[in-house]
N, C-alpha and C positions, 0 to 999 in steps of 0.2 A: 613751630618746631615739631619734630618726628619722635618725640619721647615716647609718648603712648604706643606707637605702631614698634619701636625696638623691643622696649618692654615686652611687649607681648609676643616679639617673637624668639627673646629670652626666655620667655616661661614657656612655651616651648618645646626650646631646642635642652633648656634646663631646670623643670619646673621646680627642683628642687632646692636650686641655690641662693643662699641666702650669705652674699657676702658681707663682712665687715669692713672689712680694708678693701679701698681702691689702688691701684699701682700703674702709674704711664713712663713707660721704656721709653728713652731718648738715645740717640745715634750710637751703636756700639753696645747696646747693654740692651739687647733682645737675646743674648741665650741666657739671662734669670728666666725668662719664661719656662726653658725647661725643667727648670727644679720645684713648677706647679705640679701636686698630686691628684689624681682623677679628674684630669682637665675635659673641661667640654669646648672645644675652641669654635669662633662663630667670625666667618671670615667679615673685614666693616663693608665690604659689599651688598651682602646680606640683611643689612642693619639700616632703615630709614633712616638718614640723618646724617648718616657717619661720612667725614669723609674721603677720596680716595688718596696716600699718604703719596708724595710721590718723591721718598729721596731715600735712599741707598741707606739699609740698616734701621728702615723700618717697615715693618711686617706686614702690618694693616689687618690685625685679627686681633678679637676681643676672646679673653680666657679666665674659662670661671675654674673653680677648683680650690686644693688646702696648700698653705703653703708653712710650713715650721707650728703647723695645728690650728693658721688661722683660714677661716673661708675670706676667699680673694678674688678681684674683678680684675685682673689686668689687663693693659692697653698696651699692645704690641705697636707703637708706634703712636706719633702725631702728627696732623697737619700743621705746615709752617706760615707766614702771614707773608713771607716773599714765596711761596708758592702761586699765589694772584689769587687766592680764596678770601673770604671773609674774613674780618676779626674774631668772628664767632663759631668758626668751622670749628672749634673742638666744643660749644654748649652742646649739642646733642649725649657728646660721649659721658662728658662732666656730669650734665645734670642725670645721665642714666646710672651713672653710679649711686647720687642721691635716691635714683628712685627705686634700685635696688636693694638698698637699706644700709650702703657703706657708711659709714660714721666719721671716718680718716680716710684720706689719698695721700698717697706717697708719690711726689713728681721726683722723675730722675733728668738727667741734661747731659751733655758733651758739652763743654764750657771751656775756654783761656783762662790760666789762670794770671793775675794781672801781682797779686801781691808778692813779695819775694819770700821765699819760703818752700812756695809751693811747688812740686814737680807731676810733670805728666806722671800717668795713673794714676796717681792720688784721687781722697776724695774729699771734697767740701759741701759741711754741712750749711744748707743756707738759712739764714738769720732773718735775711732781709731783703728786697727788691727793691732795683730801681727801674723806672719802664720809660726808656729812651725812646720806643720806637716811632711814639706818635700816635697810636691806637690802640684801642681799649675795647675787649669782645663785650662787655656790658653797654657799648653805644647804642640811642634806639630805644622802641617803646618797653617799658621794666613789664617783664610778668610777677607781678605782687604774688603769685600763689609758690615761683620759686625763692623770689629773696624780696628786699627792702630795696627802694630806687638809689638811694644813698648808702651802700654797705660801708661799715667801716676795716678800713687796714691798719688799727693802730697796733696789732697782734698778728699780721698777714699770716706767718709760719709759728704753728703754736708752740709757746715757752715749754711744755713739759712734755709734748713729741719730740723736741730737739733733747732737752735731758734724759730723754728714755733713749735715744739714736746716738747719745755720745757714749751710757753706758753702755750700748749693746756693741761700738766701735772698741771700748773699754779693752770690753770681756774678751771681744774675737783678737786685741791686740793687732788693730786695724788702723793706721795715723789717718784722723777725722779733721782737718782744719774746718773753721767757723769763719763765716763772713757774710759777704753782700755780694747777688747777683745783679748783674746789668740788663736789660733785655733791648737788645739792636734787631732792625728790623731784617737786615741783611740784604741779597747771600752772599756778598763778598765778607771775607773776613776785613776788619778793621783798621784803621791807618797807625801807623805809630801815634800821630798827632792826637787820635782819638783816645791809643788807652793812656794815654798821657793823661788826657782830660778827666777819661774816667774815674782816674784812681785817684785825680785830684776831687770830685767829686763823691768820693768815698766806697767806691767798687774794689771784691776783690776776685771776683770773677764775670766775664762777659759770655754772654751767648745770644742765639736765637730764637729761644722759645719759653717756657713754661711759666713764665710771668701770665701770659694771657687761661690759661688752667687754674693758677691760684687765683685768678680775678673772679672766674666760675666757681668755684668751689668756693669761696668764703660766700659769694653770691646768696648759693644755694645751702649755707651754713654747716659746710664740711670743715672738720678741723686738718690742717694742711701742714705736712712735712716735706722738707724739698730738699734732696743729694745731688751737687755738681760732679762729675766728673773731669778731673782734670786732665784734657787727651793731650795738652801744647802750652804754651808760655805764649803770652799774649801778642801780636804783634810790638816787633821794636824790645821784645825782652829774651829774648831766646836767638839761640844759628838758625839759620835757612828760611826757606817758603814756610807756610802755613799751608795744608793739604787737606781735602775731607778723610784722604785716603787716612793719614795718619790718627785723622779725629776718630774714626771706627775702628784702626788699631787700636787706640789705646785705650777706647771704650772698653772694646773685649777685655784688655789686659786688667782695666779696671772692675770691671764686672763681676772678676771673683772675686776682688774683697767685699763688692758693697752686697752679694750675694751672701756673703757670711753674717757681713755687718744686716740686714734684713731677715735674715733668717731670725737673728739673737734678739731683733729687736722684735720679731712679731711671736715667739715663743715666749717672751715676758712679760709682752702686753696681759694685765691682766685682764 
C-alpha cells in the first residue's frame, strides 16, 4: 500500500495539518466541501494509492482545513466496487486518514430509501450495515501494524457519534430518521423483488458504497459515523424510473441540511 508516499506528500502540500475528523462526500453532497475554512485541496491524482473516482458528483480531491472549528480531512468522492477496481481501492484514502491522526470519519451516501416514512432529501442516520455485495476490502494478507485479522463489528457505527448526530439534527431542527443500510454491488439500481427482500431482511436504506469505508476504518480503529441520504424511494415503492440524474439532484437538495446538521455536530464535539 501507498500510505507512506501520500503522507508525505500531504506534509508537504500541508505540513501543518493536523486533522481530527475524516469526512467522504457521496454522489450529490460535494458542495459541503465548500463550507471547509483555509482549505488546502490535493487533487487524488497526485496521491500514491488513491484512486481515480469515475462517476458523475464525485470530485476526486482530498481537502484539508477547519470546518464549524474542527481540523478536517475530507474526501471529495469514492471509488465504487462496480467500477471494476478492487475491494480495497478506498484502503489507501481510509487508512491516510488514520495516519493523519483523524480519530472519527464521517461517511455520507446517496441511498433508496426502502422503509415508509422516508422521503427524497431526507436524511438517515445509520445504525447499522448489512453487506450484500459479496466482497469485503479486508480480503487478503492483514497488515497487523494497521488493525487485528479479525476486527470486530458488534458497534460498526459508534453509539455515542450517532447520539451527538441526533442532537446536532435536534438543534438545527433537521428530520434525522435511524436505520440500516444495505450495501449492493450494483450499478444498476435494484429490482422490486429485491427491496422486497431487503426490507424483509431488515434494511432501511440501500445503496452502493460506504459499507466497504466502514470495514477500513474500524479496521484501522477509527470510530465511525455514517448519514444516508435519501435522493428516491426504493425501487417498486415510489412513481417512475430510478435515475442517477435524480440521485445527484437530490443529493444537492439534501446537502443543506446535512451541511447544518455537521456543522452542529462538529462545533459540539467536545
Amino acid at each position: 500500500m501507498s500510505v507512506a508516499a501520500a503522507l508525505s506528500t500531504l506534509r508537504t502540500r500541508a505540513p501543518e495539518a493536523a486533522p481530527r475528523v475524516g469526512l467522504i462526500l457521496g454522489s450529490g453532497l460535494d458542495p459541503l466541501a465548500a463550507d471547509i475554512e483555509d482549505a488546502v485541496e490535493v487533487a487524488y491524482a497526485d496521491l500514491a494509492g488513491f484512486p481515480d473516482p469515475g462517476v458523475a458528483g464525485h470530485a476526486g480531491r482530498l481537502v484539508l482545513g477547519r470546518l464549524a472549528g474542527q481540523s478536517v480531512a475530507c474526501l471529495r468522492g469514492r471509488a465504487h466496487l462496480y467500477e471494476g477496481g478492487p475491494a480495497d481501492a478506498m484502503a489507501v484514502p481510509v487508512r491516510l486518514l488514520a495516519a493523519l491522526g483523524c480519530e472519527i470519519v464521517v461517511l455520507t451516501n446517496a441511498a433508496g430509501g426502502i422503509t415508509p416514512g422516508m422521503a427524497a432529501g431526507e436524511l438517515m442516520l445509520i445504525s447499522d450495515h448489512i453487506n450484500f455485495a459479496g466482497a469485503n476490502p479486508l480480503v487478503g494478507p492483514n497488515d497487523d501494524a494497521v488493525g487485528p485479522r479479525f476486527p470486530d463489528m458488534t458497534e460498526a457505527y459508534d453509539g455515542p457519534l450517532r447520539a451527538a448526530m441526533k442532537a446536532a439534527a435536534a438543534g438545527e431542527g433537521v428530520r434525522l430518521h435511524e436505520g440500516v443500510y444495505l450495501w449492493c454491488l450494483g450499478p444498476n439500481f435494484e429490482t422490486s423483488a429485491e427491496i422486497r427482500a431487503f426490507a424483509a431482511l431488515g434494511a432501511d436504506a440501500v445503496g452502493m458504497s460506504t459499507v466497504p469505508e466502514c470495514l477500513l476504518a474500524r479496521h484501522a480503529g477509527l470510530r465511525v459515523a455514517g448519514v444516508s441520504s435519501i435522493t428516491n424511494l426504493a425501487a417498486g415503492l415510489g412513481a417512475g424510473a430510478i435515475s442517477h440524474d435524480e440521485t445527484l439532484a437530490m443529493g444537492a437538495r439534501a446537502a443543506a441540511g446535512l451541511s447544518r446538521v455537521l456543522r452542529r455536530f462538529l462545533q459540539d464535539m467536545p
